[in-house]
C-alpha positions in Angstrom: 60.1 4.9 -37.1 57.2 6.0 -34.3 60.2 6.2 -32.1 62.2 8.3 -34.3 59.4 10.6 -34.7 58.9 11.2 -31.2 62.3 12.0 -30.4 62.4 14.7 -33.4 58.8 15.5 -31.3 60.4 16.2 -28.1 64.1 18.0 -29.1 61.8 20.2 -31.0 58.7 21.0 -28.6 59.8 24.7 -27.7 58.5 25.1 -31.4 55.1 25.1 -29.7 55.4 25.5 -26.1 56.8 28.7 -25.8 56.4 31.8 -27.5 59.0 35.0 -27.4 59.1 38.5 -28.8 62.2 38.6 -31.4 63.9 41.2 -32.9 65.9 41.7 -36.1 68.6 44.2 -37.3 69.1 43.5 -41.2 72.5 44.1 -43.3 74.7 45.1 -40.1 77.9 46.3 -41.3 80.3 44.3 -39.7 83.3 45.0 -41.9 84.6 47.7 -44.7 87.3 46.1 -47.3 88.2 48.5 -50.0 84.4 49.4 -51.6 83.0 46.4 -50.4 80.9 46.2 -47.2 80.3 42.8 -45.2 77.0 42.6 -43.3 75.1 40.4 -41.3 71.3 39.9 -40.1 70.8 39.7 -36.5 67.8 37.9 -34.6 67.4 38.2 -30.9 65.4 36.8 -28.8 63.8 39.3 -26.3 64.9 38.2 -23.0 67.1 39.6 -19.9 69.8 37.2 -20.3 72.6 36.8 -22.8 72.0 34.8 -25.0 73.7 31.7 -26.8 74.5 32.7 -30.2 74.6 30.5 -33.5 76.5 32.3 -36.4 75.5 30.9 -39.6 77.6 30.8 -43.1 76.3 30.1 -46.2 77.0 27.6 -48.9 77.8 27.7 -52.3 81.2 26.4 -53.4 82.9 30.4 -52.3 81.4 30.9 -55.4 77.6 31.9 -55.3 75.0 32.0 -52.5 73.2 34.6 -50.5 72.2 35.2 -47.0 69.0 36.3 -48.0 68.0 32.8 -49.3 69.2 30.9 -46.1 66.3 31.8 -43.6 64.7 28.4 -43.5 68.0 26.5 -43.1 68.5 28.9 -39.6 65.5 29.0 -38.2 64.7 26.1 -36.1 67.3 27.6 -34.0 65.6 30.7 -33.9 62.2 29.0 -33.3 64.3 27.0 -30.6 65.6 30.6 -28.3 68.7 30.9 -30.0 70.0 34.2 -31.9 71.5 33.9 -35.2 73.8 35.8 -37.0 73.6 35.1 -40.6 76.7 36.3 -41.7 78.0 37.2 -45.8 80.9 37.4 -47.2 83.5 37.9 -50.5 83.1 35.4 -53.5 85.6 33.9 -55.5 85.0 36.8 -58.0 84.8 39.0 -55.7 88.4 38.7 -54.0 90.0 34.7 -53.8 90.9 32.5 -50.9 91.7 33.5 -48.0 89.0 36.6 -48.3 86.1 34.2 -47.3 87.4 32.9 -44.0 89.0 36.3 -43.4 85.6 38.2 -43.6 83.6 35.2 -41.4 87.1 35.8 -38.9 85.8 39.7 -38.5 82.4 38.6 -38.6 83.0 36.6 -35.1 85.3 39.6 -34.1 82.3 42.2 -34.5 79.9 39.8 -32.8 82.2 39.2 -29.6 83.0 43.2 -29.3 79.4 44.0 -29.3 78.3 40.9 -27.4 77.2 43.3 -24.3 75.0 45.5 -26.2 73.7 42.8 -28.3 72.6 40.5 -25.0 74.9 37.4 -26.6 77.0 35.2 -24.3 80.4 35.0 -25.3 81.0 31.5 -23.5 78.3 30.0 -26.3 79.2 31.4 -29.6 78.3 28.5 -31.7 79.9 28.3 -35.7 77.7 26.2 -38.5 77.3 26.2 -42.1 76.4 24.2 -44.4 78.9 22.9 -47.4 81.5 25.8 -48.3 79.7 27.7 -45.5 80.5 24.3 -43.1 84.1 24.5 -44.5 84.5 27.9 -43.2 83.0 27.3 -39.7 84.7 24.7 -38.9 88.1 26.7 -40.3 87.1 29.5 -38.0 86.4 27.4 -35.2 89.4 24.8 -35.0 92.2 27.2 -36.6 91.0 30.5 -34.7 94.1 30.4 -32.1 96.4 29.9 -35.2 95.0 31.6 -38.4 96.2 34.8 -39.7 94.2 37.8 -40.8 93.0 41.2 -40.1 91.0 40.3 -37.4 92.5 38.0 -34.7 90.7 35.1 -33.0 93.2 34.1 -31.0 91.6 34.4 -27.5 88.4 32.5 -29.2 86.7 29.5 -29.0 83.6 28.1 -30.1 81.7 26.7 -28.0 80.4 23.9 -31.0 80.7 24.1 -34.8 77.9 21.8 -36.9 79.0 21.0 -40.0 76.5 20.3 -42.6 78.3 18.5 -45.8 81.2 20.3 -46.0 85.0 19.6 -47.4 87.5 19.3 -44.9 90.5 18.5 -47.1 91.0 20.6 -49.9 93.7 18.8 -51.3 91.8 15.8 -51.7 88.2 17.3 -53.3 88.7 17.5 -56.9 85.9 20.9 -57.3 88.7 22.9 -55.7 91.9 21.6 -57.2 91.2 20.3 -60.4 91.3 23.1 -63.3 87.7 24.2 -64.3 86.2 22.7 -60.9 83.0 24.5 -59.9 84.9 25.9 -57.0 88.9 26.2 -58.3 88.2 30.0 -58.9 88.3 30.2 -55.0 91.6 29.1 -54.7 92.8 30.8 -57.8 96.4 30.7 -58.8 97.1 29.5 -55.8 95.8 26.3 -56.2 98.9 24.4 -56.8 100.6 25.7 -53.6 100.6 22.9 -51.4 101.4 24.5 -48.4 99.1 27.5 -48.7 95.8 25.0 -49.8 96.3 23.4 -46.3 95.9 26.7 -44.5 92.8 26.5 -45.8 91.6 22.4 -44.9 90.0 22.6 -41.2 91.6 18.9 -41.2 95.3 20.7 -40.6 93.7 22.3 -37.2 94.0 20.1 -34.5 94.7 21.3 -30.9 93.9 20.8 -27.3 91.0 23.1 -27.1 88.6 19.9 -27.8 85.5 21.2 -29.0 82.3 20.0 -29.7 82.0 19.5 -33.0 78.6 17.7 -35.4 78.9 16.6 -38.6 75.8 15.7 -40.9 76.6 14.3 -44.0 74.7 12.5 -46.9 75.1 8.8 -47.9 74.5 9.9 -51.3 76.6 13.0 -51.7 78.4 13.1 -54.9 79.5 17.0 -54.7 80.7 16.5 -51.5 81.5 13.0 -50.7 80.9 11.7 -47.2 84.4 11.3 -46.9 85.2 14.5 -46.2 83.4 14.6 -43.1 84.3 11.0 -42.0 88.1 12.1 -42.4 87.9 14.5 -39.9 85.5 13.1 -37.7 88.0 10.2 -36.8 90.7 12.5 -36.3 89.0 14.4 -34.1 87.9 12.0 -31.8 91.3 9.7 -32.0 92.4 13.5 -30.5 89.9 13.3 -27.8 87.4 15.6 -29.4 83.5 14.9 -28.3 82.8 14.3 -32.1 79.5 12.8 -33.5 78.4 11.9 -37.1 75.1 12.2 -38.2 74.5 10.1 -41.5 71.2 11.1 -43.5 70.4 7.6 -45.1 70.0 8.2 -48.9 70.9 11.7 -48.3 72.3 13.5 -51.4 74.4 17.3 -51.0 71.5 19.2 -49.0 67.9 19.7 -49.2 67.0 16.4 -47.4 63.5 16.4 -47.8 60.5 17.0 -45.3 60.9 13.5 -43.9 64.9 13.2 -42.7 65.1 17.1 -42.5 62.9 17.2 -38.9 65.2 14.4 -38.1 68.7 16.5 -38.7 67.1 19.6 -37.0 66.0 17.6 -33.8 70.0 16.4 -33.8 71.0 19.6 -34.0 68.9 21.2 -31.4 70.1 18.0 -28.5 73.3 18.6 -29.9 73.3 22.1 -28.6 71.3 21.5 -25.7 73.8 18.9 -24.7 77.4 21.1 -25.0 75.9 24.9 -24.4 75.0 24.4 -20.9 75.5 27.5 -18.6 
C-alpha cells in the first residue's frame, strides 16, 4: 500500500512542483449543424512551445451529460501541463447515432486546423472519455482513417486514446440494443441494422496504425461490464497494439472514490508520459 502511494506521489509531483500561467477560451464554436452550435472549452498552458493536447468527451449513455460538469474528471491533466479540450456534442434527442461521433470527428478537425494559433502539437493529440464519452474516443481514434462524415480524419492519428469504462461492442451491451435500454434512443430505429450498429463498435476498427491505447475499467461495473474493455484490449494487443488494462479493484461504473481515484490518475499521467514523448 506505502508503495502504491508513492508511485501515485511521484507520477503526480508536477501538481506541486511547478506552477504555470493558464488560459481559458469557454464555449468555442467549433461546429454549426442546422440551429445547433457545437462548442468546446479550451485550457492552455502558457508556454512557448506547442503543446500536447488531451481532448476530452463526456459520458452519459449519448443521452445526457454536460461539459460543464466534467472539470474535475480533466484536470489532473491540466494540473499536469497538458491542454484540454473539453469537447460537447448532439444527444440522442437531439439528432441519433452517428451525430455524436460525427460532431467529436469535427471537433478534432477544428482543433488540428487551428493547432498553430492555439500553440498545440499535432504529433500528440491525445483522445479520452469516460463511458459513452470513452466509446466515442476510442471510435474517433481507431476508425479515423475509415469513418465517414462531414469532417474527414483520414490523415489523423492519435497519438493515445484512454478509455475510462466504456462499451466497445454495441451489439453485445444490452443498454443500447435492447428496446427501452437507457441508451437505445441513441441508436434509434436503427438499432436492428446489424451492419450499421458495427460502424459504431470501436471493436470493428483494427488497423496497422498501432496506437497506444489505456483502458480503466471497474471490477464491479454492472452498467458497463468489464467485458467490454477486456474484449478489445485482447484484440488489440493479439494485433500488436501497446495496450494496457487498468482494473480498479471493487470499482463500480465511475466515481472511484478518493482512495483508487489518485491511483487511476497517476496511471494515466505515466501512461502519457510514457507514449507522448517529443
Amino acid at each position: 500500500m506505502k508503495l502504491i502511494r508513492l508511485l501515485c506521489l511521484l507520477c503526480l509531483m508536477p501538481l506541486s512542483m511547478f506552477s504555470q500561467s493558464l488560459s481559458s477560451r469557454i464555449d468555442v464554436i467549433y461546429t454549426v449543424k442546422d440551429n445547433w452550435q457545437g462548442r468546446l472549452d479550451l485550457y492552455l498552458p502558457d508556454t512557448k512551445e506547442n503543446n500536447a493536447l488531451v481532448i476530452y468527451i463526456h459520458g452519459g449513455g449519448w443521452t445526457h451529460g454536460r461539459k460543464e460538469a466534467e472539470y474535475e474528471k480533466f484536470k489532473v491533466f491540466i494540473e499536469n501541463g497538458y491542454a484540454v479540450a473539453n469537447v460537447e456534442y448532439r444527444l440522442a434527442n437531439q439528432a441519433p447515432a452517428p451525430a455524436a461521433i460525427e460532431d467529436v470527428q469535427c471537433a478534432i478537425a477544428y482543433l488540428l486546423k487551428n493547432a498553430d494559433s492555439l500553440k498545440l502539437d499535432k504529433r500528440r493529440f491525445v483522445l479520452m472519455g469516460g463511458s459513452a464519452g470513452a466509446h466515442l474516443a476510442l471510435l474517433a481514434g481507431l476508425g479515423a482513417s475509415q469513418m465517414q462524415g462531414s469532417c474527414s480524419l483520414r490523415q489523423f492519428k492519435p497519438a493515445a486514446i484512454i478509455s475510462k469504462y466504456g462499451p466497445t461492442d454495441l451489439l453485445r451491451w444490452k443498454p443500447a440494443m435492447t428496446e427501452g435500454g437507457a441508451s437505445a434512443s441513441w441508436l434509434a430505429d436503427k438499432r436492428k441494422d446489424t451492419a450499421f450498429v458495427n460502424t459504431l463498435s470501436p471493436i470493428s476498427y483494427v488497423s496497422k496504425d498501432h496506437i497506444p491505447v489505456l483502458f480503466v475499467h471497474g471490477d464491479q461495473d454492472k452498467t458497463v461490464p468489464m467485458l467490454q474493455s477486456e474484449t478489445l484490449y485482447r484484440k488489440l494487443k493479439k494485433h500488436g497494439y501497446p495496450a494496457q488494462m487498468y482494473v480498479v479493484q471493487g470499482g463500480k461504473h465511475g466515481n472511484f472514490g478518493e482512495v483508487e481515484t489518485p491511483k487511476m490518475d497517476a496511471v494515466m499521467i505515466a501512461f502519457l508520459r510514457k507514449y507522448l514523448k517529443r
